[in-house]
C-alpha positions as CSV (number, residue, x, y, z in Angstrom):
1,X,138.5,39.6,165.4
2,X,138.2,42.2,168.1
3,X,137.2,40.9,171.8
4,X,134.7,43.4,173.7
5,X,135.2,43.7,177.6
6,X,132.3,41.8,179.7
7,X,132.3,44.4,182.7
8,X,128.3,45.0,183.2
9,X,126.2,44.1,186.0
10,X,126.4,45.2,189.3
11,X,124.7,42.7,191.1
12,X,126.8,40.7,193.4
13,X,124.6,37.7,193.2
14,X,124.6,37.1,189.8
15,X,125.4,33.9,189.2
16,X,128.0,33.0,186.1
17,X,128.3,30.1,184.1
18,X,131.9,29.7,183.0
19,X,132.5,28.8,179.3
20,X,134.7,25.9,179.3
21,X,138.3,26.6,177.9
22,X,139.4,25.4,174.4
23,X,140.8,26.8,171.6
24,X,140.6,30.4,170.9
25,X,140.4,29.7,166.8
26,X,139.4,26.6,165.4
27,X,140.8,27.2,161.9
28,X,143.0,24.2,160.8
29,X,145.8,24.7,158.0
30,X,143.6,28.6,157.5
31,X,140.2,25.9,156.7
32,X,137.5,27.4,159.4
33,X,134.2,25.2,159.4
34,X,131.2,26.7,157.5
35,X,128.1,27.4,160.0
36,X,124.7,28.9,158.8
37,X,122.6,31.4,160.8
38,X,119.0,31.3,160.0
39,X,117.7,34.1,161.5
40,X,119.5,37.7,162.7
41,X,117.6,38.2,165.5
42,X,118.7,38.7,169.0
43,X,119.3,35.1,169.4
44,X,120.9,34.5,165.5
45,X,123.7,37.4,166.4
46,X,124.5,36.2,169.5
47,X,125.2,32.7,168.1
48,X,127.0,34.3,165.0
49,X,129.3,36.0,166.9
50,X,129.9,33.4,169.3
51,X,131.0,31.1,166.4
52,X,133.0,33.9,164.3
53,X,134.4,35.3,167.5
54,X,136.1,31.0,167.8
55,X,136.9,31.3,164.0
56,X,133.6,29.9,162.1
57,X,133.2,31.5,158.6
58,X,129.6,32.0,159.7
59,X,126.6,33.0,157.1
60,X,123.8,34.5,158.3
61,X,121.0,34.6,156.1
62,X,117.6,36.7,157.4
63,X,114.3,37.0,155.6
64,X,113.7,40.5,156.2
65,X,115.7,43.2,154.5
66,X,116.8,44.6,158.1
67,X,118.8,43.1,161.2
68,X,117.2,42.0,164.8
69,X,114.7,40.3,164.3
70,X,111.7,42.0,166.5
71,X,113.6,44.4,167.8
72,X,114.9,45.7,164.1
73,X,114.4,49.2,162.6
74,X,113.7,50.6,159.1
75,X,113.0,53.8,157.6
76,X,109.2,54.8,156.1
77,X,108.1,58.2,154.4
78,X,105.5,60.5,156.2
79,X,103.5,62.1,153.5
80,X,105.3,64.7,153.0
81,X,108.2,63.1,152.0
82,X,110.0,62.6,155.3
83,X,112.0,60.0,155.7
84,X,111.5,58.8,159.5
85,X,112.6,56.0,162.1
86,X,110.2,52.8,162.3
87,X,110.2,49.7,164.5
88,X,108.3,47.0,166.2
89,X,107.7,49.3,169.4
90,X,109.3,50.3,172.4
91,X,111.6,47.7,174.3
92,X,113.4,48.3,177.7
93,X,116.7,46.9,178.0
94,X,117.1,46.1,182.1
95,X,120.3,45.9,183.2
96,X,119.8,42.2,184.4
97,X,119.9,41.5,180.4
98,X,123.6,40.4,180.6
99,X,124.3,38.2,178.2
100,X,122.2,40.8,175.8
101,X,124.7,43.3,176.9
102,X,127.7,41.0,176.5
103,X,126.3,41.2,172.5
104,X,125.9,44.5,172.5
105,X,128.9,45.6,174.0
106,X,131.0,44.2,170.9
107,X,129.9,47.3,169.3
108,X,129.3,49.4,171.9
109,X,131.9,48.7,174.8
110,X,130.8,51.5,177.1
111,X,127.3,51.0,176.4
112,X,126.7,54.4,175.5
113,X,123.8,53.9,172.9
114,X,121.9,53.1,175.8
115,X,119.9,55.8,177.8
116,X,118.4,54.9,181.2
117,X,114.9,56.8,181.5
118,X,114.3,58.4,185.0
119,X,111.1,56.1,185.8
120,X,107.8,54.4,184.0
121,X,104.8,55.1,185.3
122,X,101.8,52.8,185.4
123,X,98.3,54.2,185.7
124,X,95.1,52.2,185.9
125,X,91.5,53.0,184.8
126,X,90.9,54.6,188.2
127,X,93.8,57.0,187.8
128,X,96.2,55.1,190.7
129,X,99.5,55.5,189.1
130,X,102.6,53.2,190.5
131,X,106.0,53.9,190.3
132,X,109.2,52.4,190.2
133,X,111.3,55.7,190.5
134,X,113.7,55.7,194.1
135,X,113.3,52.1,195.1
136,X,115.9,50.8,197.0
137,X,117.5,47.9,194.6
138,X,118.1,44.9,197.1
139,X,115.1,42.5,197.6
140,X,113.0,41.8,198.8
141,X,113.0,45.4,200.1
142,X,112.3,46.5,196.6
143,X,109.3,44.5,196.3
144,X,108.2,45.9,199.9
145,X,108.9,49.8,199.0
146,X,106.2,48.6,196.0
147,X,103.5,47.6,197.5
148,X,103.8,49.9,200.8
149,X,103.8,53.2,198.4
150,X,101.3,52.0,196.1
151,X,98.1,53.0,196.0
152,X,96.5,50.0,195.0
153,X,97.9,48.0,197.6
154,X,96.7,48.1,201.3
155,X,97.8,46.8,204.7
156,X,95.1,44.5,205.1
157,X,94.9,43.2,201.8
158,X,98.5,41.9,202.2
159,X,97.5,40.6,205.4
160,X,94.9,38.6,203.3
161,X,97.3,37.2,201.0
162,X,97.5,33.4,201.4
163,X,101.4,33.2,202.3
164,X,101.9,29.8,202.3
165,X,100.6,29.2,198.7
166,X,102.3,32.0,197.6
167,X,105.9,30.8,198.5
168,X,106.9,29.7,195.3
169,X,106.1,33.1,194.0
170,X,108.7,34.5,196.7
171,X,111.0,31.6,196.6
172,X,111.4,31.0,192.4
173,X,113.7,28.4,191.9
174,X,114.5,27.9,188.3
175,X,113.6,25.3,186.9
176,X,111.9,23.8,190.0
177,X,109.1,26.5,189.6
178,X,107.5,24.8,186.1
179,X,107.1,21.7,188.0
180,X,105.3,23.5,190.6
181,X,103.3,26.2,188.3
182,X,103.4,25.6,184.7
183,X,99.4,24.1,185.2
184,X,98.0,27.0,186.5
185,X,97.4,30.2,184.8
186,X,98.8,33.3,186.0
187,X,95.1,34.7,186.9
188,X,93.8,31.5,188.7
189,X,97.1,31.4,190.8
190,X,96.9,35.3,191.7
191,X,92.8,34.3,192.8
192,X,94.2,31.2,195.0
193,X,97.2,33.0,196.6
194,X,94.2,35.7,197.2
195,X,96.4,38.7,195.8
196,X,94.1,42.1,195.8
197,X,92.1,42.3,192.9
198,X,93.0,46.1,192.3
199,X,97.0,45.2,192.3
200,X,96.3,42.7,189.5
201,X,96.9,45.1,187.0
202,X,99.7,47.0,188.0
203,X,102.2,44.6,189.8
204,X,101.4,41.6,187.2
205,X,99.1,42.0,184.5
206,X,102.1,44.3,182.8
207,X,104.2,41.3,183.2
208,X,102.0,38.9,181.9
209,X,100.9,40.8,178.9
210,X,105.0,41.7,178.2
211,X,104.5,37.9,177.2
212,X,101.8,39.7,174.4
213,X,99.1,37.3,176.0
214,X,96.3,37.8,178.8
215,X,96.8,36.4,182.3
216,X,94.1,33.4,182.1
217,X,96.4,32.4,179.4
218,X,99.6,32.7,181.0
219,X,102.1,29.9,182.6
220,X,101.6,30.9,186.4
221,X,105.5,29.6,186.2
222,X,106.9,32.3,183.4
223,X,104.2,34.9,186.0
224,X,106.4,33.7,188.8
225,X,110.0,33.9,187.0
226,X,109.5,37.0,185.9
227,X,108.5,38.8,188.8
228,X,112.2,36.6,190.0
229,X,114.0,38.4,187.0
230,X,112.6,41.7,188.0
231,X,112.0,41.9,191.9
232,X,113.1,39.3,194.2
233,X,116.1,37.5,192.1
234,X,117.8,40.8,191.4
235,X,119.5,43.9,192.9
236,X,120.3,45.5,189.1
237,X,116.8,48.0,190.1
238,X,113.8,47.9,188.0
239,X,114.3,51.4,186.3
240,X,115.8,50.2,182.4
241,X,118.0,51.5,179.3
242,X,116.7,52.4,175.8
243,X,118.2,52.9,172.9
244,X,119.0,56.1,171.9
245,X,118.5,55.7,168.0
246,X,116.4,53.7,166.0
247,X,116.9,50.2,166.3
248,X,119.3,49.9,163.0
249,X,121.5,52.7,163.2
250,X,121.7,52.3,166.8
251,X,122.5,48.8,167.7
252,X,122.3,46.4,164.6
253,X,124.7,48.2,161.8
254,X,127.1,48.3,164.2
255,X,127.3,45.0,165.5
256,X,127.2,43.7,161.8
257,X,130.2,46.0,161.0
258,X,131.9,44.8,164.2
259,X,131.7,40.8,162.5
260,X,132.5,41.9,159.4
261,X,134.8,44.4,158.9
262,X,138.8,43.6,159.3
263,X,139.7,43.9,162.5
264,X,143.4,45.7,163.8
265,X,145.1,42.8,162.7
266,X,144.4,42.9,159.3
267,X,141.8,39.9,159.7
268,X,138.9,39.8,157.4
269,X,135.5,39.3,159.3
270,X,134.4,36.3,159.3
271,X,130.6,36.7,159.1
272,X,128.3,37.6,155.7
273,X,124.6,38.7,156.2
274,X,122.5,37.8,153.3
275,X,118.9,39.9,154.5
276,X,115.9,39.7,152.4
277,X,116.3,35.9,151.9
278,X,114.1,32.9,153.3
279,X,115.0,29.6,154.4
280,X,112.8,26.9,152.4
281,X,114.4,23.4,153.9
282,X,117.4,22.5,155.7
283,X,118.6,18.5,154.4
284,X,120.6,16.7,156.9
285,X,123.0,13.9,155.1
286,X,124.8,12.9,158.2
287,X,124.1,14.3,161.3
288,X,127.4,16.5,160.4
289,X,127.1,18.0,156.9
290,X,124.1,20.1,155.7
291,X,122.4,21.9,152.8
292,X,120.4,25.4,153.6
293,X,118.2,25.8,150.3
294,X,116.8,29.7,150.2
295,X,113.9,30.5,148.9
296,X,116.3,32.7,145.9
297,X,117.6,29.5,144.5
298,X,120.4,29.3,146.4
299,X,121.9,26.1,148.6
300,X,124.7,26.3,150.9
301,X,126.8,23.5,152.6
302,X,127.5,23.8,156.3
303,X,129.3,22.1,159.0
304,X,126.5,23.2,161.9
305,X,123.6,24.8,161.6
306,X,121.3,27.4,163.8
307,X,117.6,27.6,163.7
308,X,117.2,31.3,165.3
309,X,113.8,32.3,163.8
310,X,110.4,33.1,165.1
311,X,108.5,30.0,166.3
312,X,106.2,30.3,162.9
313,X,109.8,30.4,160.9
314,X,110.7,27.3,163.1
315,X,107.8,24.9,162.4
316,X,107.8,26.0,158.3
317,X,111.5,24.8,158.3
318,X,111.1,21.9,160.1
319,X,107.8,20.7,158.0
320,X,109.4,21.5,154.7
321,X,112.4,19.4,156.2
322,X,111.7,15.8,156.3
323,X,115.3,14.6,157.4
324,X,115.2,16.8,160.6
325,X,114.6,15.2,163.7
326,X,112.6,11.7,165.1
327,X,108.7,11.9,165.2
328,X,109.1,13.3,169.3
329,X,111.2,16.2,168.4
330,X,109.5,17.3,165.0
331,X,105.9,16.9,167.3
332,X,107.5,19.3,169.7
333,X,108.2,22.0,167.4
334,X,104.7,21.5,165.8
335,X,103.1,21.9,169.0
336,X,105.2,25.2,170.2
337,X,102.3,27.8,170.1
338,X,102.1,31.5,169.2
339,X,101.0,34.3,171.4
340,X,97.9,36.6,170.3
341,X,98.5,39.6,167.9
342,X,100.2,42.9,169.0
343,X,99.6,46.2,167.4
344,X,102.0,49.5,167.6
345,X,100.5,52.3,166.0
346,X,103.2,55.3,165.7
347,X,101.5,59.0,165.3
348,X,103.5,61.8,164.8
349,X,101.6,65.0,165.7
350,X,102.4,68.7,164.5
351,X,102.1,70.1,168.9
352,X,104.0,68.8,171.4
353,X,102.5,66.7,174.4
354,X,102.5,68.0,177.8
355,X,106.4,68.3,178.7
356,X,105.8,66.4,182.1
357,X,104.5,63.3,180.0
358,X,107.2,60.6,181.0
359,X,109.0,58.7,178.0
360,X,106.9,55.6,178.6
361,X,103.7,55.1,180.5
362,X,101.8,51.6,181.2
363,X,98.0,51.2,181.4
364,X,96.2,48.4,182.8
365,X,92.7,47.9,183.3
366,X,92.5,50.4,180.1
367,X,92.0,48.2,176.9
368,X,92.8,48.3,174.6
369,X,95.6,50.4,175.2
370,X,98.9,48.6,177.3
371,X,101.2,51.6,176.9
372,X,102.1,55.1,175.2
373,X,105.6,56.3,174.7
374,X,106.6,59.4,173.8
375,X,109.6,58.9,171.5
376,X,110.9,62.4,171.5
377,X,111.8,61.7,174.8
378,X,114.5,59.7,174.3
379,X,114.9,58.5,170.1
380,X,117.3,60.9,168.5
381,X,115.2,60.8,165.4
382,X,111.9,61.2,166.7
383,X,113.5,64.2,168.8
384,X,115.2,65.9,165.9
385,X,111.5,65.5,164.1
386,X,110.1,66.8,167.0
387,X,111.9,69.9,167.0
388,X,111.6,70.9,163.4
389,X,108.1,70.6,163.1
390,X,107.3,71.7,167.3
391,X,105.8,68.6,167.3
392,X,106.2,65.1,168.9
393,X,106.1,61.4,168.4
394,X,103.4,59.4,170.2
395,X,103.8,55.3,170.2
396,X,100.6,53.2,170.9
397,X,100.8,49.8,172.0
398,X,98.4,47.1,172.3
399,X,98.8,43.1,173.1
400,X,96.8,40.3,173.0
401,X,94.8,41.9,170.2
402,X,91.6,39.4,169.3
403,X,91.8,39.3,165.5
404,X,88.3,40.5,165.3
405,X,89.2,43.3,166.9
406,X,91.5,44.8,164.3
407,X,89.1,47.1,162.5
408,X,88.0,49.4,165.5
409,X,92.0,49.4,166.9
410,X,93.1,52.9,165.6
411,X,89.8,54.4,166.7
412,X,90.0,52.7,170.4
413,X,93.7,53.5,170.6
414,X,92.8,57.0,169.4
415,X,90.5,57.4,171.8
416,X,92.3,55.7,174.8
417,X,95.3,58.6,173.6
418,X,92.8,61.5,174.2
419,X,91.4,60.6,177.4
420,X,94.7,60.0,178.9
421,X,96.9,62.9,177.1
422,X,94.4,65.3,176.9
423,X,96.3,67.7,174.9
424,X,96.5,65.8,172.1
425,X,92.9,65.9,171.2
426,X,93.4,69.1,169.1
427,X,96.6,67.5,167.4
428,X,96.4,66.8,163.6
429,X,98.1,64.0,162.7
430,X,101.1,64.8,160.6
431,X,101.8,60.8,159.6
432,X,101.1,58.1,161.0
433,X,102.4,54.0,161.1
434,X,100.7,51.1,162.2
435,X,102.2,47.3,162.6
436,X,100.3,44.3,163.1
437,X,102.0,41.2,164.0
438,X,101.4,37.7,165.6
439,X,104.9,36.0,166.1
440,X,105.9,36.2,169.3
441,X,106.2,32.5,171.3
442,X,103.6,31.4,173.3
443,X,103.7,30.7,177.2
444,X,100.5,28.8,178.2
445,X,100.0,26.7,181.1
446,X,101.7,23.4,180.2
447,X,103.9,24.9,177.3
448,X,107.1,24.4,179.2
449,X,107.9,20.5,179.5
450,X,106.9,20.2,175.5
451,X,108.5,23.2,174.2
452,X,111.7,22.0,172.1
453,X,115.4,22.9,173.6
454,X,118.5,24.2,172.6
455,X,120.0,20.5,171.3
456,X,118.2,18.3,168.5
457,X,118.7,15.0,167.9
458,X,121.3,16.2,165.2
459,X,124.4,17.2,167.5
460,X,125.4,20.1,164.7
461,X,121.9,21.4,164.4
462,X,120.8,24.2,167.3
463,X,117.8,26.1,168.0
464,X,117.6,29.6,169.5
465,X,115.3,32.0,170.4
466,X,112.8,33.3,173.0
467,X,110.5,30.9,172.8
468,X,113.2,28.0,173.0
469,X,113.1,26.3,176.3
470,X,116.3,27.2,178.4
471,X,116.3,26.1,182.3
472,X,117.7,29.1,183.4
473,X,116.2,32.5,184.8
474,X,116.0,34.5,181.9
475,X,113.2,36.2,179.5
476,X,112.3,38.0,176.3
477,X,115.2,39.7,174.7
478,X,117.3,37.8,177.5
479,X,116.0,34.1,176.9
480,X,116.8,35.1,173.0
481,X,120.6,36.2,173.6
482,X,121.2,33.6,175.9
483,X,119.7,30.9,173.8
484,X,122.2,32.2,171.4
485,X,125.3,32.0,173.5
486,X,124.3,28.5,174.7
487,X,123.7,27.4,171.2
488,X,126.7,28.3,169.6
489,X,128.4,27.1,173.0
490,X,127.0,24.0,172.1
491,X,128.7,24.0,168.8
492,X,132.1,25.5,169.8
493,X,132.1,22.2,172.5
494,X,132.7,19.8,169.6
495,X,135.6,21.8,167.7
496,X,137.4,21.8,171.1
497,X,137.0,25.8,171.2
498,X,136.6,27.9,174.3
499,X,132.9,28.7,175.1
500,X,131.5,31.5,176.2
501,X,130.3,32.7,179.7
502,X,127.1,33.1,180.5
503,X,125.6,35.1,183.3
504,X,122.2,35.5,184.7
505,X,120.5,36.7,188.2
506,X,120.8,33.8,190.5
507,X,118.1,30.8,190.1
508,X,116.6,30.4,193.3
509,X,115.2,32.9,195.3
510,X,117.4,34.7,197.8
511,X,115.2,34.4,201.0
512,X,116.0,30.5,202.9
513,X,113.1,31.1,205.1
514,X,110.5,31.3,201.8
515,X,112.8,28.6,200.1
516,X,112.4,26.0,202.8
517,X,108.7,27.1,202.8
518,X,108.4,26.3,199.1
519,X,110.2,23.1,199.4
520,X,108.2,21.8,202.4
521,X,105.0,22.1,200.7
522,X,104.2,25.6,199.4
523,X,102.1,25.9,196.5
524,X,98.7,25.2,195.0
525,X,98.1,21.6,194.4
């Protein structure tokens, strides 16, 4: 099978964590052990290809009938006939995502599916509009350029700032910070620390509600490490790549032909993706051997197993699986919560929006609208729409939906659309698509020392995912691809085969004066 390069990243800091060496195949007399994927997500292809890539005959079986999980893609009709791109909504691949782009590159070694947008504005109901366009990369200068250019912040309100219990916010230190935060929620810390009201919503409540949940909701700790990730653990720059084509066509086909088409050698890939099929119970008959029974009938035997689905997936498994686990792990995966709903609604309109309209914009302070991107912008098939019909593609997004709110959505969204893009109030609505979903993993206050791990008390049986608890500095379609390195890392470790690196921006914060000011007692009590 074909190895990718690993050059990406730019940041001198990064911090790597080596694989350790071992075999490069662990095939014996041409017999390669059997692992099953459950789950081709983010986190179930980077474990697949980190066992195929060591010489697993890997399945991977999905439930839905199309690749990545929540970042996948699909086709739907307008009415007219038109066959046009769908997917979950917009997603921004930073270039701290490393061990995201160590998957994708196996497909894609230069990265060229990948287009970095110029800048994403954010605008707030009072029309002060932030921007991330020409700051310097290196922090914590980046942070500074921020709040000295933005509108919403002002000298004296940083003066106000409580600095001492804001240290740990400064000085993240990975996993030290959910020991310090994880009680609080992201809105009470932000009122203790005495952060200005009006900068709420632009410098965190986009964070927080990236998480698809509100900030009174929100882990102050996963608050903290991603404003790490983004700001003050990283000099990648906040400005982030998209893909250039719909999901499928664009990053998913291609990795899947990558595993399973013969490589140069003459090798046959080593991975088969059976989509459309669910998982119904997983038997464990000694800690080593396993049967996978789908929901088509089917069972397969496997040597190691990997639970890469959607906390909801998870807990079905493990409930409908009564030899998984002691009574403390399957209460764990019980317990691991769910976020509130999210709702993309994807118009596309026969005139085209104002051309200065940026690819993506975020709102806060404007419910029930978080963002609007134009898709024409940047998605090859949304732009070749666009310019047959002089038209363009407008996304919606909106997170932490209450579910009684579903009914007046479209109208709200509609409405939040017109006021903002005024030009689009005449627009007829050519087609439209709507997707409502509540599956993304919850991060509440408290959420962290309960949520389950990578290992199980079965040594062949992993988890991976985003909401699988990893100590390291990472986050959404990060925390999935790296759960899925470190899970099949995990596996490769007891064949004797060489692991995988790792790589992530570094765990503590990069200043010593506000790390020995959140050691010595920084923080709300």
């Amino acid at each position: 099978m074909r190895t990718a390069p690993a050059v990406y990243g730019t940041d001198e800091r990064r911090v790597r964590y080596p694989g350790a060496p071992g075999l490069a195949d662990v095939a014996v007399d041409g017999v390669r052990p059997r692992a099953v994927v459950i789950g081709a997500g983010i986190a179930g292809l980077a474990a697949a290809t980190g066992l195929a890539e060591r010489g697993f005959h890997v399945e991977v079986i999905e439930r839905e009938r199309y690749l990545g999980g929540r970042v996948g893609g699909w086709t739907e009709r307008l009415p007219d006939g038109t066959e046009v791109a769908m997917n979950r909504g917009f997603h921004a691949f930073f270039a701290q995502y490393y061990n995201l782009r160590k998957l994708l590159v196996r497909s894609d070694p230069g990265l060229n599916r990948l287009r970095r947008v110029r800048d994403y504005p954010l605008v707030d109901s009072q029309g002060r509009r932030d921007t991330f366009r020409g700051l310097p990369h290196t922090p914590p200068w980046n942070a500074l350029a921020f709040a000295f250019r933005s509108p919403t912040f002002r000298l004296r309100d940083l003066i106000r700032v409580n600095a001492r219990a804001a240290a740990p916010l400064a000085a993240v230190s990975v996993p030290r910070i959910y020991e310090q935060l994880d009680h609080l929620d992201a809105e009470t810390f932000l009122r203790d620390i005495n952060f200005p009201h009006a900068a709420r919503h632009l410098a965190f409540d986009v964070f927080s509600r990236s998480f698809f949940i509100e900030p009174h909701r929100m882990s102050a700790a996963e608050l903290a490490t991603m404003f790490h990730i983004y700001f003050l653990g990283s000099s990648e720059g906040l400005i982030f790549d998209v893909a250039q084509d719909n999901f499928d066509i664009g990053l998913w086909i291609p990795l899947a032909e990558y595993l399973t088409v013969p490589d140069v050698a003459g090798r046959p890939g080593r991975v088969e993706f059976r989509s459309g099929v669910g998982v119904t119970g997983i038997d464990s008959r000694d800690d080593e051997t396993f049967r996978v029974t789908a929901d088509d009938g089917t069972a397969v035997d496997a040597d190691a197993v990997v639970i890469a689905t959607d906390i909801a997936g998870l807990r079905d498994i493990v409930s409908a699986s009564p030899t998984l686990g002691d009574a403390d792990w399957r209460s764990r995966v019980t317990a691991a919560g769910i976020a509130p709903a999210f709702a993309v609604l994807r118009l596309w309109l026969d005139r085209p929006v104002d051309p200065d309209r940026p690819a993506f914009l975020a709102t806060g302070d404007l419910a029930p609208l978080d963002n609007i991107s134009v898709l024409d912008r940047y998605e090859n098939q949304a732009a070749a729409w666009a310019r047959r019909n002089d038209g363009s593609v407008v996304e919606l997004h909106a997170y932490a939906v209450p579910d009684g709110a579903r009914d007046a959505l479209r109208g709200r969204l509609l409405a939040r659309l017109h006021e903002i893009y005024p030009e689009t109030i005449d627009a007829d609505i050519v087609g439209e698509c709507a997707v409502w979903r509540r599956d993304c993993p919850r991060f509440g206050p408290g959420d962290f020392a309960r949520r389950p791990g990578i290992a199980t008390p079965h040594p062949r049986l992993m988890l991976a995912g985003d909401g699988i608890r990893v100590d390291l500095p990472v986050a959404l379609m990060e925390r999935a691809a790296t759960t899925g390195w470190l899970a099949a890392n995990a596996l490769l470790r007891q064949w004797g085969a060489a692991e995988h690196t790792v790589q992530t921006v570094p765990a503590d914060g990069r200043s010593a004066l506000l790390r020995t000011l959140a050691t010595h007692g920084g923080g709300p009590r």
